[in-house]
C-alpha positions as MATLAB code, in Angstrom:
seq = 'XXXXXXXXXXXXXXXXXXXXXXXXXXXXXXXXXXXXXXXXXXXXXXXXXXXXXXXXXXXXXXXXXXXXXXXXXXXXXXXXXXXXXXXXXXXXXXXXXXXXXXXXXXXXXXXXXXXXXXXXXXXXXXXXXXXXXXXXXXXXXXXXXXXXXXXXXXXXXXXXXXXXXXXXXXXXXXXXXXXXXXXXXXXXXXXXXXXXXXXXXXXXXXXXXXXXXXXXXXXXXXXXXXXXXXXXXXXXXXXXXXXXXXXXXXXXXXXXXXXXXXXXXXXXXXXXXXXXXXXXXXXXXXXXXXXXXXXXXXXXXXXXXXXXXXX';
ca = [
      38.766  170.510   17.248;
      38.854  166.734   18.113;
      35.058  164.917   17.676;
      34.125  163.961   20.947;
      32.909  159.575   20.873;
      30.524  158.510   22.760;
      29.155  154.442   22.910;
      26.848  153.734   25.539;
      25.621  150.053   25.549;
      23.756  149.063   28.541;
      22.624  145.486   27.684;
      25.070  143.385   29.649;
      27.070  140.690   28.344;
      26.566  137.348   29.533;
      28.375  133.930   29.253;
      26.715  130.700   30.714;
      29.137  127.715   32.389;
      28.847  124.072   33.583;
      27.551  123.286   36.982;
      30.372  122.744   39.082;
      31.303  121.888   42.985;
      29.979  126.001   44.299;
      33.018  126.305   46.161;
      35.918  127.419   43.608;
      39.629  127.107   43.751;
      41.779  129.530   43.551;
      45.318  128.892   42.184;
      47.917  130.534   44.547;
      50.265  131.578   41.990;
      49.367  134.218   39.894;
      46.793  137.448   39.671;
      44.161  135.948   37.689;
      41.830  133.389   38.927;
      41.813  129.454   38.150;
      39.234  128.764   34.955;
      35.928  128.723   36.406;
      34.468  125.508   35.893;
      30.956  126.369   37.696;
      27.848  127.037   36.668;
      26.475  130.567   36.828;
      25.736  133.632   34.427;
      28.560  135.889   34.351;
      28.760  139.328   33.559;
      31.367  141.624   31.434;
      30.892  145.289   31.990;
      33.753  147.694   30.416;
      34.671  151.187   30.477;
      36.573  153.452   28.543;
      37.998  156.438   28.179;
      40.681  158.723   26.434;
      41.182  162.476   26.755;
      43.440  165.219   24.886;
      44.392  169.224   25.049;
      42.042  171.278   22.925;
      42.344  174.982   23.575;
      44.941  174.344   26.860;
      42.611  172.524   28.801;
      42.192  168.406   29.000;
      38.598  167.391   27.383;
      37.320  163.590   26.728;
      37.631  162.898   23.637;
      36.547  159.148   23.466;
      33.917  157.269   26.088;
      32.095  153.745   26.132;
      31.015  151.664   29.282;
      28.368  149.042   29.469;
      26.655  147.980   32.339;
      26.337  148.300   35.429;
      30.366  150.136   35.207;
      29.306  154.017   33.719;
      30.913  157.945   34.129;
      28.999  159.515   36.647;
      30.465  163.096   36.383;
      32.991  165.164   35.494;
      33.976  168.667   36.063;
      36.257  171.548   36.152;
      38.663  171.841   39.802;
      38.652  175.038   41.069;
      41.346  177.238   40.754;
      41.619  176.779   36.898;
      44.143  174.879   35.402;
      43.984  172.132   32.548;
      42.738  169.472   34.619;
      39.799  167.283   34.246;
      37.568  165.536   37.295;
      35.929  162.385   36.329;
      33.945  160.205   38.470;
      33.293  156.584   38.075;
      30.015  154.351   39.325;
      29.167  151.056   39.810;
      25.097  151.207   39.787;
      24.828  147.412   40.870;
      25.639  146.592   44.322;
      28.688  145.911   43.720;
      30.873  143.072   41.315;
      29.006  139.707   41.737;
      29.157  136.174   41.317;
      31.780  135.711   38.030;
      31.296  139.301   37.420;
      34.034  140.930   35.071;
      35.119  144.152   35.272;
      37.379  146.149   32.813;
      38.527  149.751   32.090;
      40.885  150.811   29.907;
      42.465  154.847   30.217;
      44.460  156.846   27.550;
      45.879  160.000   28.851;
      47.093  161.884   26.045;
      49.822  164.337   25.672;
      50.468  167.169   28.455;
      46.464  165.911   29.663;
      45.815  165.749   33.522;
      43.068  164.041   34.918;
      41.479  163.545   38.305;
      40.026  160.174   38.962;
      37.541  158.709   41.429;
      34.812  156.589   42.534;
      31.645  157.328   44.115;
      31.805  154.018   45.896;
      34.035  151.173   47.285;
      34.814  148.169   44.941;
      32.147  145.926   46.983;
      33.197  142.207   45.859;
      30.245  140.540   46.961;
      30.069  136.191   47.596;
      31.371  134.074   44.802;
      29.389  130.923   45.298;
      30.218  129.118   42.081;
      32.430  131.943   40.104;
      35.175  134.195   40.817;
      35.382  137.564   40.116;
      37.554  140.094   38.345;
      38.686  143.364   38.177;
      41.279  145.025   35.991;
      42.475  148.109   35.250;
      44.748  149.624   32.745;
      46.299  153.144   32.320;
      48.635  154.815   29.039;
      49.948  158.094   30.108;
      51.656  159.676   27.137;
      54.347  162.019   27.076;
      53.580  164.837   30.015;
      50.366  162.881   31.094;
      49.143  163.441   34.905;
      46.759  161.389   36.557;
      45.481  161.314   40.374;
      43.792  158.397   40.836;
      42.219  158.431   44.295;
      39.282  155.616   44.563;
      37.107  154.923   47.034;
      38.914  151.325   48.973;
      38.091  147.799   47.924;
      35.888  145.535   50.064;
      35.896  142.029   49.985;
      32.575  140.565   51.349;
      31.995  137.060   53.392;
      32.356  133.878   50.413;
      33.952  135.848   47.959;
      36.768  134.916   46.008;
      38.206  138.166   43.561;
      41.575  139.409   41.792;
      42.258  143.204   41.295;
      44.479  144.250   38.563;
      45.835  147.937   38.254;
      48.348  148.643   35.281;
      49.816  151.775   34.419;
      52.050  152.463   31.235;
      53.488  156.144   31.424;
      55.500  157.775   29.066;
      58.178  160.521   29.499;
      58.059  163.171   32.325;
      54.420  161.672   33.105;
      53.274  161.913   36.346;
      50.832  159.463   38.581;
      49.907  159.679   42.091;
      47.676  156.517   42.813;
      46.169  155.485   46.238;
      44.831  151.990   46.721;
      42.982  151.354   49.798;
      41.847  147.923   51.253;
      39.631  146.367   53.878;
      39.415  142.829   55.283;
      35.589  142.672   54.979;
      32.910  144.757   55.845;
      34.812  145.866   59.430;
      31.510  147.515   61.057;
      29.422  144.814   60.767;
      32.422  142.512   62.450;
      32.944  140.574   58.977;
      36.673  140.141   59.298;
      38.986  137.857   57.110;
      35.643  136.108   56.109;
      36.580  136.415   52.011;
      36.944  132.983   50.766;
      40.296  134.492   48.491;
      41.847  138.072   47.622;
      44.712  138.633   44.784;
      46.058  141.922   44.068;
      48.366  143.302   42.016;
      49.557  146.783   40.719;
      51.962  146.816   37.752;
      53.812  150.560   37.312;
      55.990  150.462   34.603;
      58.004  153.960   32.870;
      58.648  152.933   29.322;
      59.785  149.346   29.682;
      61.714  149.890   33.024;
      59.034  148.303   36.191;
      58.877  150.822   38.796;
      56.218  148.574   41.227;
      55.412  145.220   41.300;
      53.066  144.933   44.217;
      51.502  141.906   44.837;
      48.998  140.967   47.443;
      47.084  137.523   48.367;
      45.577  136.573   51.305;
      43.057  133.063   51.907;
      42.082  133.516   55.256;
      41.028  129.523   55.795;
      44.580  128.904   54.584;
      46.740  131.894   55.606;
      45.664  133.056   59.346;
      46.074  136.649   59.127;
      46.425  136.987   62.953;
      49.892  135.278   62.528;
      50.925  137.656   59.106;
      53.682  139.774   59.627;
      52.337  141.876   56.831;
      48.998  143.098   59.047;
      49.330  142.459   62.703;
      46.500  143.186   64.304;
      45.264  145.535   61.811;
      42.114  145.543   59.624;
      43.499  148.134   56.690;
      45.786  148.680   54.570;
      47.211  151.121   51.848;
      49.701  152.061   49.389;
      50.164  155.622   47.772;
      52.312  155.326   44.849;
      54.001  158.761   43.563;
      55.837  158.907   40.377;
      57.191  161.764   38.431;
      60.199  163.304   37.083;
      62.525  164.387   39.690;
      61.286  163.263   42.924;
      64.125  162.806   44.700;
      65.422  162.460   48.904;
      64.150  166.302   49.285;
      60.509  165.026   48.429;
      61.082  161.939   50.676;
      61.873  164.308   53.276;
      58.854  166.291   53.356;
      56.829  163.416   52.822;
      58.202  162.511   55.883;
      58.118  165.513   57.973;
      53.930  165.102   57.650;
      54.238  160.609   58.414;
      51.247  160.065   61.240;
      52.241  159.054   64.669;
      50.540  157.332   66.954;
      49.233  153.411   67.602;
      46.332  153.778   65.006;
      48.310  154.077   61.845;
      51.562  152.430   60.992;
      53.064  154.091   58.088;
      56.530  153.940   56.501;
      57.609  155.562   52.976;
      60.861  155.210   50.637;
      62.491  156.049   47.173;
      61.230  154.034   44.430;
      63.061  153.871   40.733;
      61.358  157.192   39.362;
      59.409  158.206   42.205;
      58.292  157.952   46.277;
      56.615  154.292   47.830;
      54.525  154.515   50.732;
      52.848  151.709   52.813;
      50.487  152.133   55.722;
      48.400  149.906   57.979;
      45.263  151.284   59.709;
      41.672  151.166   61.467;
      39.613  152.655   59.069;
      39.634  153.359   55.086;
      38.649  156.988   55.920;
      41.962  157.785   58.094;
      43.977  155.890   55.246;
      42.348  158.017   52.527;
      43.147  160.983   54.643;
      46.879  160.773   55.078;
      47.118  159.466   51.601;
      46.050  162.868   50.259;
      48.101  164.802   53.347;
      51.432  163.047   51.738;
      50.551  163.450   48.415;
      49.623  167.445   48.822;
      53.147  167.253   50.673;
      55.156  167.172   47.336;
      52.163  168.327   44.521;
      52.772  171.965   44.946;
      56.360  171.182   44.018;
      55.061  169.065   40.902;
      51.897  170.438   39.918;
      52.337  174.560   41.480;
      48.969  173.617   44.127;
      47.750  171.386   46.346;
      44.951  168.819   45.047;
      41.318  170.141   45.549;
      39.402  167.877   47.972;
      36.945  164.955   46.020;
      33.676  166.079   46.354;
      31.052  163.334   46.837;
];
């Protein structure tokens, strides 16, 4: 049997800067944010995690975080199977001024592991730094991974970059739902971010499946005039790769596309798997039909339809 790791550290790294003009700049080319040149305490908080088969089922094998970024559960689905639910939490409110964030995921072989959050990625005002988040996936050989997080948030005066890689391997399998809102919508904080960057890298072996960028500065860029969200205040992307998905798949995906003036949704073959893009009113609705589609071509993957995220 595999020793299971655990390192918990929950002192927080810090990293002091030079005072600086408190409004940064942002370069427009590029995920990552300009060199900070301000003058605030940042903090680095990591996470990791790797998993492997012992006895047919998918156990974690290896775990660290650090502040305020920790596992909050993880359990058996119902129905059986090999799979693994894990839950992520943020126990701050949210990633602050210069805050970095990092995770890093190993999927081993034939593992399969459900991801989520307990909470939205809140990226709260960056009045002197900006802030980071990144992600990275390795899905080995026959790896699954459903990675359905809460959406991302960005908050009046902030200025962030969001970056989600995944590496898989041979006949792995991802489905992986990213959800966004233009500010805290209920509380009529539209477009009021000073600067959002996004971008998820998919690549199967060395071959890039998606490339998806996203950047938006609202004083800059009106997004009333952007083709790319009309009048709407959401958007989302479900990303489904796996071994044979093919027009069959695209056509039941389809079939189960919303209709109506309140979603605007549109899906297509990708190089190794199924692309689909929606615009919205609300994260909730979004997160909805991501799982509908996604349950529209599991059983044919994975023999069942996901088990609803319990929260």
């Amino acid at each position: 049997m595999l020793p299971l790791r655990i390192c918990i550290r929950t002192a927080m790294t810090t990293v002091r800067h030079t005072l600086i003009d408190p409004v940064p700049e942002m370069q427009a080319t590029g995920p990552e944010p300009a060199q900070p040149i301000t003058g605030a305490i940042t903090r680095r908080s990591e996470l990791r995690a790797g998993f492997a088969l012992q006895g047919g089922r998918t156990v974690m094998i290896d775990r660290y975080y650090s502040a305020p970024l920790r596992f909050s559960r993880s359990f058996r689905p119902h129905g059986g199977g090999n799979g693994l639910c894990v839950y992520t939490s943020d126990v701050s409110p949210g990633v602050l001024n210069g805050d970095v964030y990092h995770s890093e995921w190993h999927l081993g072989e034939g593992t399969h592991v459900m991801l989520s959050s307990t909470s939205a990625t809140r990226l709260h005002p960056t009045p002197s730094l900006p802030s980071s988040v990144k992600h990275h996936f390795t899905l080995e050989q026959g790896a699954v991974l459903e990675y359905f997080p809460e959406g991302v948030i960005p908050f009046k005066g902030s200025s962030s970059t969001l970056t989600t890689r995944f590496d898989l391997r041979e006949n792995a399998v991802l489905a992986y739902a990213d959800i966004w809102a233009a500010g805290r919508v209920h509380r009529g904080e539209l477009f009021q971010f000073q600067r959002y960057d996004s971008l998820t890298d998919i690549r199967l072996g060395k071959q890039i499946v998606v490339w998806d960028r996203f950047g938006l500065a609202p004083e800059r860029d009106d997004p009333t005039e952007s083709a790319a969200l009309m009048h709407y205040t959401h958007t989302a992307a479900l990303w489904m790769i796996a071994p044979g998905l093919g027009s069959a798949e695209l056509e039941l995906v389809r079939q189960r596309l919303p209709h109506g003036s309140r979603i605007l949704v549109g899906a297509s073959m990708l190089a190794g798997g199924i692309g689909v893009r929606m615009l919205g009113m609300a994260a909730w609705e979004l997160q909805e039909q991501c799982l509908l589609l996604w349950n529209a071509v599991r059983p044919v993957l994975l023999g069942s339809e996901m088990p609803p995220f319990r929260k």
